[in-house]
N, CA, C and O atoms as a MOPAC input file, in Angstrom:
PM7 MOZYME 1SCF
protein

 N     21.29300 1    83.81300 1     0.13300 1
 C     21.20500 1    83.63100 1     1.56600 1
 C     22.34400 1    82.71500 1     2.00500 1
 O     22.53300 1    81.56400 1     1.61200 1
 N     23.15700 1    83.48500 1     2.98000 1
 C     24.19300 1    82.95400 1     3.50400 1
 C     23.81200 1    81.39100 1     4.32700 1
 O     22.79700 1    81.35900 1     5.02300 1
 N     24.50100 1    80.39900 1     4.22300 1
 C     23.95500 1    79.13600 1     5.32300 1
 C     24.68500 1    79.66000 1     6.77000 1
 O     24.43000 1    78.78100 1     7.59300 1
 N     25.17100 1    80.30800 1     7.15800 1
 C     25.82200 1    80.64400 1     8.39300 1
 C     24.85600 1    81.38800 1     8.74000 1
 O     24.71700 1    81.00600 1     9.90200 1
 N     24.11400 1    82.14200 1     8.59100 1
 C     22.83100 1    83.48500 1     8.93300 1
 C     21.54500 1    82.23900 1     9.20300 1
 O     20.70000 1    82.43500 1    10.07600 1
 N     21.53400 1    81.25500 1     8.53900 1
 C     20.21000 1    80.64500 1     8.96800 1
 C     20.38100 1    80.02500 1    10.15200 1
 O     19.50100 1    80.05400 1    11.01200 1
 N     21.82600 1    79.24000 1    10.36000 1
 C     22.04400 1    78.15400 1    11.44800 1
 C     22.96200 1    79.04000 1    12.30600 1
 O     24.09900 1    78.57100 1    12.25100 1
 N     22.89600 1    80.40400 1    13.26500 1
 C     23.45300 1    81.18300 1    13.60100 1
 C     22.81700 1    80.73700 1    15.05300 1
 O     21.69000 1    80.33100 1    15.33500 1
 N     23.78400 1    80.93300 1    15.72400 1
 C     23.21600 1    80.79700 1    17.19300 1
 C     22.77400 1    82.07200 1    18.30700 1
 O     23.33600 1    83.15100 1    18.49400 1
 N     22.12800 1    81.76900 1    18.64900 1
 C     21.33800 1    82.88600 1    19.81700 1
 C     21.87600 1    82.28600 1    21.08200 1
 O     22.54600 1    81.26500 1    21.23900 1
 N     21.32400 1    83.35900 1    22.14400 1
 C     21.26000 1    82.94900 1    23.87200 1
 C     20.30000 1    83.78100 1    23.79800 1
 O     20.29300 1    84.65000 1    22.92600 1
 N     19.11700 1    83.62900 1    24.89200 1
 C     18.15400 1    83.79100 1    25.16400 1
 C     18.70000 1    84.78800 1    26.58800 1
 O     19.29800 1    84.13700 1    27.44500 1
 N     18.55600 1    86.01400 1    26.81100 1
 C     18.75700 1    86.82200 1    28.06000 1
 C     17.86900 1    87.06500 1    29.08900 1
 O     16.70400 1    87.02700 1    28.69200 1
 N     17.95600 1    87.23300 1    29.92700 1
 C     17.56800 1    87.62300 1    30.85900 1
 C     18.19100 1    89.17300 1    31.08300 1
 O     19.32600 1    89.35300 1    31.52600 1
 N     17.03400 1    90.55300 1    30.60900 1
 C     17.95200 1    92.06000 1    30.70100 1
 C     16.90400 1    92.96000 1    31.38400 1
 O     15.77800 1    93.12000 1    30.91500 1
 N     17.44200 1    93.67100 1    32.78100 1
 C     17.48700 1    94.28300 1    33.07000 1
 C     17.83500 1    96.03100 1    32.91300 1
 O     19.04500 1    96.25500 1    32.89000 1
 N     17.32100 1    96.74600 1    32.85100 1
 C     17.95200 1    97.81900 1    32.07200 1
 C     17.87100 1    99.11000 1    33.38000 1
 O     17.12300 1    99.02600 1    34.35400 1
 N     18.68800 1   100.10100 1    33.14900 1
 C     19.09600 1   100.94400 1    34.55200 1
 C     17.61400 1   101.62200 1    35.05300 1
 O     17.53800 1   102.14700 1    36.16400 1
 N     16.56600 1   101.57100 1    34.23100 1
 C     15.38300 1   101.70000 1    34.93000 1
 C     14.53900 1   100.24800 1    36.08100 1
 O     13.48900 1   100.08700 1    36.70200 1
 N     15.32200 1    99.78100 1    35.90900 1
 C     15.10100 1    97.84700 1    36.47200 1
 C     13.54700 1    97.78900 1    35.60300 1
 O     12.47700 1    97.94100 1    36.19100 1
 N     13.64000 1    97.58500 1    34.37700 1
 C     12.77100 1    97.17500 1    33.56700 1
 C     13.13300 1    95.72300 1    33.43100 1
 O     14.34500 1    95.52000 1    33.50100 1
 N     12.35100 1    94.63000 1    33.24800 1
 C     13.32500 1    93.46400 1    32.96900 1
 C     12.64900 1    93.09600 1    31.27600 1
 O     11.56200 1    93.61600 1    31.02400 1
 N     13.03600 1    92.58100 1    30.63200 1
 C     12.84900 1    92.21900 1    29.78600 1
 C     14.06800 1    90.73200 1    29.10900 1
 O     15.26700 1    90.67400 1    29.38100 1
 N     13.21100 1    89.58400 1    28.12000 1
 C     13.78200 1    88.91500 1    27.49700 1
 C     13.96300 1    89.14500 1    26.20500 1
 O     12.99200 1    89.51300 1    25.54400 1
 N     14.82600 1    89.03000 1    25.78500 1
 C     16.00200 1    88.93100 1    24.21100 1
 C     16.47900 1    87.84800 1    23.52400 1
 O     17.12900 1    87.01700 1    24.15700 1
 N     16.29600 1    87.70000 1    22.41400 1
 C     17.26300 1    86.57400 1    21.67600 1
 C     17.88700 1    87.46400 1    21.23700 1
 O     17.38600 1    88.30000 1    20.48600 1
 N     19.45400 1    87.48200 1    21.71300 1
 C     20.54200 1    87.94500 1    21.49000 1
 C     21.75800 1    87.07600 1    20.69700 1
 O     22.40900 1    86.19400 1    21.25700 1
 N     21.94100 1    87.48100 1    19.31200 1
 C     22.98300 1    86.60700 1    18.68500 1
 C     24.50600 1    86.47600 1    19.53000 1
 O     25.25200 1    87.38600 1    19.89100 1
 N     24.64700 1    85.06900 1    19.68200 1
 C     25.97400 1    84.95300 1    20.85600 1
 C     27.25900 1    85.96500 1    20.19600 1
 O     28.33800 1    86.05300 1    20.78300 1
 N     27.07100 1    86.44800 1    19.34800 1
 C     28.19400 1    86.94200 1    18.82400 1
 C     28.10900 1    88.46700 1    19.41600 1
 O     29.16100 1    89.10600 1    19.43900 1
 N     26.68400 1    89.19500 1    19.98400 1
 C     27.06200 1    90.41100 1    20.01800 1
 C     26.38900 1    90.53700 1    21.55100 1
 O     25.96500 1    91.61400 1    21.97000 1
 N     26.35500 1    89.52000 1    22.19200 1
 C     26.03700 1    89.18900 1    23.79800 1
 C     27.41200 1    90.68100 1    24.74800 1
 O     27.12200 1    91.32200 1    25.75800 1
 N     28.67300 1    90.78000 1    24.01100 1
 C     29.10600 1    91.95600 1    24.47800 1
 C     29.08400 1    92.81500 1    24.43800 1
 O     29.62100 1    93.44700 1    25.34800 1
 N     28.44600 1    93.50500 1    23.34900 1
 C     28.42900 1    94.51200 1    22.60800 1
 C     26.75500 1    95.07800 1    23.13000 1
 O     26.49200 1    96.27600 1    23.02200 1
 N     25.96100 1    94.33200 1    23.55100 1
 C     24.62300 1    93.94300 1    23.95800 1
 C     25.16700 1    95.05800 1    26.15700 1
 O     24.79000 1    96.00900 1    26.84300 1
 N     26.13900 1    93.99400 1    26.16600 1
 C     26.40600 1    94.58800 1    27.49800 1
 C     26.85900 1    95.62700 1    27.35400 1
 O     26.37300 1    96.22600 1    28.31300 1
 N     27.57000 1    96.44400 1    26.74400 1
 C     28.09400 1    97.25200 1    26.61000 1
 C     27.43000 1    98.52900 1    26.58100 1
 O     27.69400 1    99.47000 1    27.32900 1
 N     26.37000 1    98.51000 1    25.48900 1
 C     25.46600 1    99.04200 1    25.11400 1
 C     24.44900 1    99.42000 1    26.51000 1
 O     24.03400 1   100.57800 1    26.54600 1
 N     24.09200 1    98.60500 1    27.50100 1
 C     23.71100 1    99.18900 1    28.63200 1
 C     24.15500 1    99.43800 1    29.41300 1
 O     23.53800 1    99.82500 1    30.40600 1
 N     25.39900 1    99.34800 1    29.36300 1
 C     26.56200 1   100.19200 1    30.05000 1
 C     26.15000 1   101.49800 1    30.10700 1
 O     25.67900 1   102.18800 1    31.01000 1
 N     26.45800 1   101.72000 1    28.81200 1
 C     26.77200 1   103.34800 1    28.47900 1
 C     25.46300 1   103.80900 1    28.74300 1
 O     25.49400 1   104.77400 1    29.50600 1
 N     24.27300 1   103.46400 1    28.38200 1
 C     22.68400 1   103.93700 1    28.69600 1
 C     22.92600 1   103.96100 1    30.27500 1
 O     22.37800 1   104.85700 1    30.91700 1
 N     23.57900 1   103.18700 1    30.81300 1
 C     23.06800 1   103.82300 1    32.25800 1
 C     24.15300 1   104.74700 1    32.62900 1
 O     23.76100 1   105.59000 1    33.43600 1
 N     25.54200 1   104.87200 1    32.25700 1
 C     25.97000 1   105.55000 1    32.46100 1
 C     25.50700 1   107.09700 1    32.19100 1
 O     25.63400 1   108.08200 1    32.91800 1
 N     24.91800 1   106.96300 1    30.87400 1
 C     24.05300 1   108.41300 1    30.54600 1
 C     22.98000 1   108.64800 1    31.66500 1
 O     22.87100 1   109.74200 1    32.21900 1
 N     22.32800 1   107.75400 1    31.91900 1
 C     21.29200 1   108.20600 1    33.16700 1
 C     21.68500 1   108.37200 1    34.58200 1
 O     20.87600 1   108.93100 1    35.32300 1
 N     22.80700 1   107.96700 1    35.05800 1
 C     23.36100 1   107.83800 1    36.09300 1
 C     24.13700 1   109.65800 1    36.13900 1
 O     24.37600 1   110.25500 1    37.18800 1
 N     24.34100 1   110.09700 1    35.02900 1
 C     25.03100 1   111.52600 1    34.83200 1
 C     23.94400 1   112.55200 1    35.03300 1
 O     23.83800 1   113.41000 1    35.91000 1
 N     22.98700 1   112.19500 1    33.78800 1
 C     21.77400 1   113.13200 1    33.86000 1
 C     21.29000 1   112.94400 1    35.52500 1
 O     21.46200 1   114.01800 1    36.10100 1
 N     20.86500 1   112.12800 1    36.23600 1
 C     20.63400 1   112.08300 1    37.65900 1
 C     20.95500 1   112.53300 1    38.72200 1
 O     20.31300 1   112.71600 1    39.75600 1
 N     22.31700 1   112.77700 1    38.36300 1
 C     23.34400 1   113.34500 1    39.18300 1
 C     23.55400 1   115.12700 1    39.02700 1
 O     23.77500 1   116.00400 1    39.86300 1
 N     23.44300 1   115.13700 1    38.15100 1
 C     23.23900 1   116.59400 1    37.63700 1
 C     22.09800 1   117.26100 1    37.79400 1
 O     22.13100 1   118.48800 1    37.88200 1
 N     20.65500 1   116.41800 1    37.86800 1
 C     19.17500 1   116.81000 1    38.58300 1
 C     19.36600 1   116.54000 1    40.21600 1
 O     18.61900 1   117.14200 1    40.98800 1
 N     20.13600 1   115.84400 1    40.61000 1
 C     20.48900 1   115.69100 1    42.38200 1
 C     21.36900 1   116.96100 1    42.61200 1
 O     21.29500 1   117.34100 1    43.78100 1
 N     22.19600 1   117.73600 1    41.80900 1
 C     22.88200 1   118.35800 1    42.50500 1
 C     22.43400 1   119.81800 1    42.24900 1
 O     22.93800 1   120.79300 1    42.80700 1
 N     21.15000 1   119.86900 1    41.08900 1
 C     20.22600 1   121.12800 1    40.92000 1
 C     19.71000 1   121.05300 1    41.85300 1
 O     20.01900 1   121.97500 1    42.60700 1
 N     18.93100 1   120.29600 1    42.30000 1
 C     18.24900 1   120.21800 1    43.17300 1
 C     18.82800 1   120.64700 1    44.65700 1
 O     18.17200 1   121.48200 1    45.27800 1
 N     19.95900 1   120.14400 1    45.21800 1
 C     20.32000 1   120.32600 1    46.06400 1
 C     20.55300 1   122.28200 1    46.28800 1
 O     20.18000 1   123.09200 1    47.13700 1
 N     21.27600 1   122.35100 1    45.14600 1
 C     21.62900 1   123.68800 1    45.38200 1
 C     20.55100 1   124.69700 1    44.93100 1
 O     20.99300 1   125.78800 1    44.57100 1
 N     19.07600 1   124.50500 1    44.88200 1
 C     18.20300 1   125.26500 1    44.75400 1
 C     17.28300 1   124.50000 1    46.23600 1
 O     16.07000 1   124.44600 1    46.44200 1
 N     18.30400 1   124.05200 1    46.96900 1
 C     16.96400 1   123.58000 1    47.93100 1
 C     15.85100 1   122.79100 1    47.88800 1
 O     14.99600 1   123.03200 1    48.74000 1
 N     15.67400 1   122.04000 1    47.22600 1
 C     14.22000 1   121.44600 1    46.87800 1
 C     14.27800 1   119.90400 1    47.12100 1
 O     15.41900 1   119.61900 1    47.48200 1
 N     13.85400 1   119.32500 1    47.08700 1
 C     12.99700 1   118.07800 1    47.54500 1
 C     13.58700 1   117.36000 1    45.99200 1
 O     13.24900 1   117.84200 1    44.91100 1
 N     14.35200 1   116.35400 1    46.08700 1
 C     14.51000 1   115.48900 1    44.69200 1
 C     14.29100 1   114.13300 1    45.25700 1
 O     14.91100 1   113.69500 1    46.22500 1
 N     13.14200 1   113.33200 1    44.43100 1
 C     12.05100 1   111.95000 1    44.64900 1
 C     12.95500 1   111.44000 1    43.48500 1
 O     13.54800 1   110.47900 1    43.97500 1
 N     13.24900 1   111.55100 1    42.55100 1
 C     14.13400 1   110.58100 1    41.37900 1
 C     15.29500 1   109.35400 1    41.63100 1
 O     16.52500 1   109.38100 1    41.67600 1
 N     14.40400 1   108.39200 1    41.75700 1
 C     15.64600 1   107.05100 1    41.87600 1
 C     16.57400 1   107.04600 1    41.35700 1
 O     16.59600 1   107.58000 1    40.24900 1
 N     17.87400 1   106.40700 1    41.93100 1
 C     18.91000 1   106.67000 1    41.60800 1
 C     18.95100 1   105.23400 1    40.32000 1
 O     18.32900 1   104.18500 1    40.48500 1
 N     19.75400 1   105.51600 1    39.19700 1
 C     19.53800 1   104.23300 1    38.48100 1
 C     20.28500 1   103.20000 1    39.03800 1
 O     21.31900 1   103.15900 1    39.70600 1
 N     19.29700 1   102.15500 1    38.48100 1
 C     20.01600 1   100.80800 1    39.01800 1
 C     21.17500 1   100.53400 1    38.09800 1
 O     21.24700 1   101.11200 1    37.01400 1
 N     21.97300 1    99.77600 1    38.44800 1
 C     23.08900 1    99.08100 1    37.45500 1
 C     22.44600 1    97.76400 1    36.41900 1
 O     22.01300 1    96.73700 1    36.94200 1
 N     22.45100 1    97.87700 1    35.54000 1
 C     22.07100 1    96.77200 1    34.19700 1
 C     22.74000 1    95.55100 1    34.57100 1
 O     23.72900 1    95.32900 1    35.27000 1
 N     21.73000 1    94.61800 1    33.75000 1
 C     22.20600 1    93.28000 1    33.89700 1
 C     21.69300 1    92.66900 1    32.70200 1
 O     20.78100 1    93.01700 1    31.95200 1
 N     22.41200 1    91.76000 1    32.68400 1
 C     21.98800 1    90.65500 1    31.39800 1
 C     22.46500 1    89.17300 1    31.65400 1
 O     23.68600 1    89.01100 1    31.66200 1
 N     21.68100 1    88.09200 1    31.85900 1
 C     21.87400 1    86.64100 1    32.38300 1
 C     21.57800 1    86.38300 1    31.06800 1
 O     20.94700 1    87.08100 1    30.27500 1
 N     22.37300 1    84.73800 1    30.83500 1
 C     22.10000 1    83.98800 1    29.92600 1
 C     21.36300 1    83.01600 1    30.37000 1
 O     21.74700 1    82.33500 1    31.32100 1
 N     20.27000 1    82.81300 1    29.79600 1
 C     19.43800 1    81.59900 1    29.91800 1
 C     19.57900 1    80.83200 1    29.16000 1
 O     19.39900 1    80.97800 1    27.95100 1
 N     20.11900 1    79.34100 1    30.02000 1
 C     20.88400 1    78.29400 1    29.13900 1
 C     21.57500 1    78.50700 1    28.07000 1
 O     22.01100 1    79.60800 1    27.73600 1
 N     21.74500 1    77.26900 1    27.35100 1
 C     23.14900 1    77.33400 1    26.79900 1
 C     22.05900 1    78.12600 1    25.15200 1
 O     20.90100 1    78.54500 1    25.13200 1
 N     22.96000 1    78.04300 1    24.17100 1
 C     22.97600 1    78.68500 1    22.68600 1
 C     21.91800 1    77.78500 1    21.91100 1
 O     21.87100 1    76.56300 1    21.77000 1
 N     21.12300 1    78.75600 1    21.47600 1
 C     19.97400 1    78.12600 1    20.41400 1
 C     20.22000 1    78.31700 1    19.03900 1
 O     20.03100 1    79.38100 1    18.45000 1
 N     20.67800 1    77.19500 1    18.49400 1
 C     20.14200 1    77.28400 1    16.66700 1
 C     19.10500 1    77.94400 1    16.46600 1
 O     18.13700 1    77.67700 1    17.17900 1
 N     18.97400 1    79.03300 1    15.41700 1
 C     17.86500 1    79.28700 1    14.84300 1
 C     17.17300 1    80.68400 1    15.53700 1
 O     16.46400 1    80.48200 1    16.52300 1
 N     17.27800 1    81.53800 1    15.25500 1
 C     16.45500 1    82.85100 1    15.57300 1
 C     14.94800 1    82.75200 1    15.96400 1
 O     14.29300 1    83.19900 1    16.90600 1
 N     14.67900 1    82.05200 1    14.96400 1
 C     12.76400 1    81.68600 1    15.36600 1
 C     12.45400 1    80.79400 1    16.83600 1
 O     11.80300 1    81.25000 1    17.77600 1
 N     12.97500 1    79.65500 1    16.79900 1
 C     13.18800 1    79.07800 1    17.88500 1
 C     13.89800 1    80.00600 1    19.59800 1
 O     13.61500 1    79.52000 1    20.69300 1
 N     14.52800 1    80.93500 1    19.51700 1
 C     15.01500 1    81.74300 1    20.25400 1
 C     14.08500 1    82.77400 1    20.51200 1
 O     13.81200 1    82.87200 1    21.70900 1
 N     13.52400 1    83.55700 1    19.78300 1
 C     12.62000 1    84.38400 1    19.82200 1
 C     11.62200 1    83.87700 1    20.59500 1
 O     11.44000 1    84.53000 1    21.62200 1
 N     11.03100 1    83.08700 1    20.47300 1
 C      9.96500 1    82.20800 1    20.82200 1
 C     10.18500 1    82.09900 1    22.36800 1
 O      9.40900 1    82.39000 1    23.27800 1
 N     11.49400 1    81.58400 1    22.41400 1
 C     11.41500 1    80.74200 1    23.23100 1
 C     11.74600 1    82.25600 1    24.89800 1
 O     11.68300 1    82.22200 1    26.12700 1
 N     12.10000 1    83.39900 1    23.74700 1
 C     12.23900 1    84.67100 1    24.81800 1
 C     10.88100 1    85.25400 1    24.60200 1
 O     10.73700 1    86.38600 1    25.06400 1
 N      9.95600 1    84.77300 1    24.05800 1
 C      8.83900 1    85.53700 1    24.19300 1
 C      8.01100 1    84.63600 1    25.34800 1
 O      7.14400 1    85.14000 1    26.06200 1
 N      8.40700 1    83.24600 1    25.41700 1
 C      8.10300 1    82.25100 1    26.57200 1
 C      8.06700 1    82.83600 1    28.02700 1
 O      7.20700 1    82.82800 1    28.90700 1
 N      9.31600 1    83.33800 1    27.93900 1
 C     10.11200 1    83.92500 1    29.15200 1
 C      9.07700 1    84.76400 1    29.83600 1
 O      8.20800 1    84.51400 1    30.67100 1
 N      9.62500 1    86.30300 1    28.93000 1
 C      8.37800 1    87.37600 1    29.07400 1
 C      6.85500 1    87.04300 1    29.49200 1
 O      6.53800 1    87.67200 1    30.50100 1
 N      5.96800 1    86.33000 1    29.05200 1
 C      5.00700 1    85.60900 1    29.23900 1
 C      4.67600 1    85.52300 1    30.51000 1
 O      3.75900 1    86.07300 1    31.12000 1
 N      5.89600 1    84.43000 1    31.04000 1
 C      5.81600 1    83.98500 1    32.18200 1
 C      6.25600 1    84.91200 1    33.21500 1
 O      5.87800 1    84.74800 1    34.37500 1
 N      7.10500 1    85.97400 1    32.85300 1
 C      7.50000 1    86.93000 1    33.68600 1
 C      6.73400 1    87.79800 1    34.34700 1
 O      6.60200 1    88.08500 1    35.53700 1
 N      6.13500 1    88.25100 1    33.10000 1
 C      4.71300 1    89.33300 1    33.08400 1
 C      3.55700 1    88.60800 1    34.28900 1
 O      2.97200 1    89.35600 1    35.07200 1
 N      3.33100 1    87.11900 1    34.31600 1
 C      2.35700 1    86.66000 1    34.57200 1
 C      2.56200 1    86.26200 1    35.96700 1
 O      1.81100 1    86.08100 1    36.92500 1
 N      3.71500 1    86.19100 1    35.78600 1
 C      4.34600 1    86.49500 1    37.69400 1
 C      3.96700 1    87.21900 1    38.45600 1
 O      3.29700 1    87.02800 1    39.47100 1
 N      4.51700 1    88.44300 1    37.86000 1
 C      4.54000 1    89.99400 1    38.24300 1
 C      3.57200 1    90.43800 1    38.61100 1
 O      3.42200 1    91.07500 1    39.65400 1
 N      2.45200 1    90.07100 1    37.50900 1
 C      0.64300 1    90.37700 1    37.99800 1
 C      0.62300 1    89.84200 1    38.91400 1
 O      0.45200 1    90.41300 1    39.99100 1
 N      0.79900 1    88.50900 1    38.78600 1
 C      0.20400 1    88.03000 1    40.47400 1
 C      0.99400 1    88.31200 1    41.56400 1
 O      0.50200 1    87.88100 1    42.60800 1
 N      1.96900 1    88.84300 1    41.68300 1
 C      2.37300 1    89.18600 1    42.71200 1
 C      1.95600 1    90.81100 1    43.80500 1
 O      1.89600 1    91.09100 1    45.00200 1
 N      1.70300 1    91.69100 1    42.12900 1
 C      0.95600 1    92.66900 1    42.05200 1
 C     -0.15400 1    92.83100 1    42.96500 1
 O     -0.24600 1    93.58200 1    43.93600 1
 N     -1.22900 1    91.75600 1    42.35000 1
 C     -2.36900 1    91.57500 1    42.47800 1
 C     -2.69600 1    91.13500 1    44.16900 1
 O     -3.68300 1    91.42300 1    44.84700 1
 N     -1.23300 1    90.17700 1    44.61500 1
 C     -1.28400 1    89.90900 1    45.62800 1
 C     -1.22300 1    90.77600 1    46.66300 1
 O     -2.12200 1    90.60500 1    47.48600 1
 N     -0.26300 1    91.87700 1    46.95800 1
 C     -0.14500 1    93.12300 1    47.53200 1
 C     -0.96500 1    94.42700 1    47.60400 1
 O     -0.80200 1    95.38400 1    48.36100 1
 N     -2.10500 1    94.19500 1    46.40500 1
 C     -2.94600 1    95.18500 1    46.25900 1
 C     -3.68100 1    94.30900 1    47.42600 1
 O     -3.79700 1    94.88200 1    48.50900 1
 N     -4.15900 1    93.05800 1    47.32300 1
 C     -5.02600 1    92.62800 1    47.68300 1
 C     -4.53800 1    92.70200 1    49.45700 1
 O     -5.33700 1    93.25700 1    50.21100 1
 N     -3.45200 1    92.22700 1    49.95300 1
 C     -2.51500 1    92.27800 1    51.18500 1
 C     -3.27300 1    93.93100 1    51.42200 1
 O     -3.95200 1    94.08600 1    52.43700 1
 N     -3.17100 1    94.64600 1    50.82300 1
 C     -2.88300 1    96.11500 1    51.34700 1
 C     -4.46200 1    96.23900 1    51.58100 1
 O     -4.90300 1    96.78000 1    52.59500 1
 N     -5.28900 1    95.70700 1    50.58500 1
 C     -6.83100 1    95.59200 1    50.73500 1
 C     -7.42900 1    94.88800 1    52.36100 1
 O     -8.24100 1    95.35700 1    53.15800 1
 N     -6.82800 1    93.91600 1    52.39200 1
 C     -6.85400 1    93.73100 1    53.98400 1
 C     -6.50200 1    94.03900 1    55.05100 1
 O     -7.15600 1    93.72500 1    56.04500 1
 N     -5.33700 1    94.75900 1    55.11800 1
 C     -5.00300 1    95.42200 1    56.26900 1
 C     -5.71900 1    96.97700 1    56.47200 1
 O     -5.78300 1    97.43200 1    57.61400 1
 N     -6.13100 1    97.58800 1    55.57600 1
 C     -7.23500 1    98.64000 1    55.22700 1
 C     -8.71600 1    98.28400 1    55.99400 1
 O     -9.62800 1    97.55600 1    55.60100 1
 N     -8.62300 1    98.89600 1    56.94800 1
 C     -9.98100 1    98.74600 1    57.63300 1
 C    -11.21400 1    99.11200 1    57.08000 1
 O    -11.08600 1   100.32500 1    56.91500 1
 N    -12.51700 1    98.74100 1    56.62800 1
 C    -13.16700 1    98.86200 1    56.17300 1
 C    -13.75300 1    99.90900 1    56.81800 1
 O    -13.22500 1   100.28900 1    57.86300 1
 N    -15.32400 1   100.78800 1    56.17500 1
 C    -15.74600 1   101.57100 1    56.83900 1
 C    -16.86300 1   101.01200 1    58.01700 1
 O    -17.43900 1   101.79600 1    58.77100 1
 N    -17.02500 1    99.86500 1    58.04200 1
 C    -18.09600 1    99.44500 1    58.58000 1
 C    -17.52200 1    99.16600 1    60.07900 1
 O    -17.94000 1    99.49300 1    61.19000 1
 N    -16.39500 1    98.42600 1    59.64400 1
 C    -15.22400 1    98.28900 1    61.06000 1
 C    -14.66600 1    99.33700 1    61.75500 1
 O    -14.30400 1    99.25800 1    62.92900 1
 N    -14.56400 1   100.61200 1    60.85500 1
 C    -14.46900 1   101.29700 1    61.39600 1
 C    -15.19100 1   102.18200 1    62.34300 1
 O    -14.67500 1   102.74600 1    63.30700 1
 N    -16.77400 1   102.26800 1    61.87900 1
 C    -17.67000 1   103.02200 1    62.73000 1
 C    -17.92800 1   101.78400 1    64.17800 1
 O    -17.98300 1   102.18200 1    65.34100 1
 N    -18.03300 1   100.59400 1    63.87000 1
 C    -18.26100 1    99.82800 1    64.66400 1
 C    -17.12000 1   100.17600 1    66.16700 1
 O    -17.29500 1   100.14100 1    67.38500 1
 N    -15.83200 1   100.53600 1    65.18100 1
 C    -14.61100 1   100.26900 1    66.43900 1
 C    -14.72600 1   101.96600 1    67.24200 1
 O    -13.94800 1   102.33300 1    68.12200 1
 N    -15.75300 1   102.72900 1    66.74200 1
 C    -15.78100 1   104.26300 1    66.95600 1
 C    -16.57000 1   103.72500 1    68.30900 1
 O    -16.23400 1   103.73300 1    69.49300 1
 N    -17.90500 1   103.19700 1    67.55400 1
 C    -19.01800 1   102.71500 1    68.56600 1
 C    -18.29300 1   102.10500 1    70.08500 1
 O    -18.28400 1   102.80300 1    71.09900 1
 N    -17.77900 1   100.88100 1    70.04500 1
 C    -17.29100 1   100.44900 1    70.49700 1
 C    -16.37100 1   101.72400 1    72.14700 1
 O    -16.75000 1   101.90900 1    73.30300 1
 N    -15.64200 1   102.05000 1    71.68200 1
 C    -14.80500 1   103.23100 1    72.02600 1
 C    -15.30300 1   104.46700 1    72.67000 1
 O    -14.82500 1   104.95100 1    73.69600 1
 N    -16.07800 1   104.83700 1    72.14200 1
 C    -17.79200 1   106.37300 1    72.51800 1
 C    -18.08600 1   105.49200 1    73.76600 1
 O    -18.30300 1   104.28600 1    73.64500 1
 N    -18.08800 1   105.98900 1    74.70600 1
 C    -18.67900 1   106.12900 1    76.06500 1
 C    -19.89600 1   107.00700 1    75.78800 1
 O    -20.56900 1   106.88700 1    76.81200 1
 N    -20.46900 1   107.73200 1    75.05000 1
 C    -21.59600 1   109.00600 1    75.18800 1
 C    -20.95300 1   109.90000 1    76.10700 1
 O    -21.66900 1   110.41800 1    76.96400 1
 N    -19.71800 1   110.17700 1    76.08300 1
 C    -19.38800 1   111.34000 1    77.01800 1
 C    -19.06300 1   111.27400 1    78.14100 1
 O    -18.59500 1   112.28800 1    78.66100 1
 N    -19.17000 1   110.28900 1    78.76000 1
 C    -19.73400 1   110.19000 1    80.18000 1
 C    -18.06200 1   110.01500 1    80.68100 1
 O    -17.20200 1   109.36800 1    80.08200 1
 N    -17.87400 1   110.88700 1    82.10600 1
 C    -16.71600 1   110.42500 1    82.32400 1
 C    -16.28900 1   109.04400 1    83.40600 1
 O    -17.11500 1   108.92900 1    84.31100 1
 N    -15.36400 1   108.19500 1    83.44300 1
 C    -14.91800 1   107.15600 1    84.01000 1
 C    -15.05100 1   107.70300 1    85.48600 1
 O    -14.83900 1   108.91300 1    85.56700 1
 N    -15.40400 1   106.97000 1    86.84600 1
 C    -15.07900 1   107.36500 1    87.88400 1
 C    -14.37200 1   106.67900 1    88.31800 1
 O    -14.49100 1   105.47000 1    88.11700 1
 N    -13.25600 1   107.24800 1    89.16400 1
 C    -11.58100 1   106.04400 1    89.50200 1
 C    -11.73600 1   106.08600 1    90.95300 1
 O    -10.94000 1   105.48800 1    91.67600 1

């Protein structure tokens, strides 16, 4: 066992991928370009295939719902970590907290959308309300 492989440094990412998936990485600083690169070309492949289902589509007439891909990203979170285990960790931290965001933000908008949704009870009430029995207005 090499001593350079144990005390090897990481960066912890912040990656986005052309589906806007986000996800965290301990990425060895050495292949942080090669890392970008690599979702380069993945979105460039999806950005082709997309384009080629947008322009079937077009020329058969039809209705195309398929997002266009996003462009990839990858942030470094803080500076370089000794140690793979410690990095890992510390991107599984990330994720964690990401995920636990996300729910609640989720959770918040279901719930937003749950309130602006008129109930059925409000609703017969606002029927009631509204029903004259027929009768017409005299002006």
């Amino acid at each position: 066992m090499s001593v350079g492989r144990a005390s090897a440094s990481y960066y912890v990412c912040g990656i986005r991928d052309h589906d806007g998936i986000v996800s965290f990485e301990a990425v060895p600083s050495s292949k942080v370009k090669s890392r970008i690169k690599e979702l380069l070309s993945d979105y460039q492949e999806a950005y082709r295939t997309w384009r080629e289902a947008s322009r079937e589509a077009r020329r058969a007439r039809e209705k195309f719902d398929e997002p266009k891909p996003r462009k990839p990203g990858l942030k470094k979170l803080g500076s370089k970590i000794r140690g793979r285990d410690k990095a890992e960790s510390l991107a599984q931290l990330y994720q964690e907290k990401y995920d636990a965001k996300r729910r609640k933000k989720e959770e918040k908008a279901y719930q937003d959308f749950q309130d602006d949704k008129p109930d059925d009870e409000e609703k017969d009430k606002k029927e009631a309300e509204n029903d004259d029995g027929g009768a017409k207005k005299r002006t």
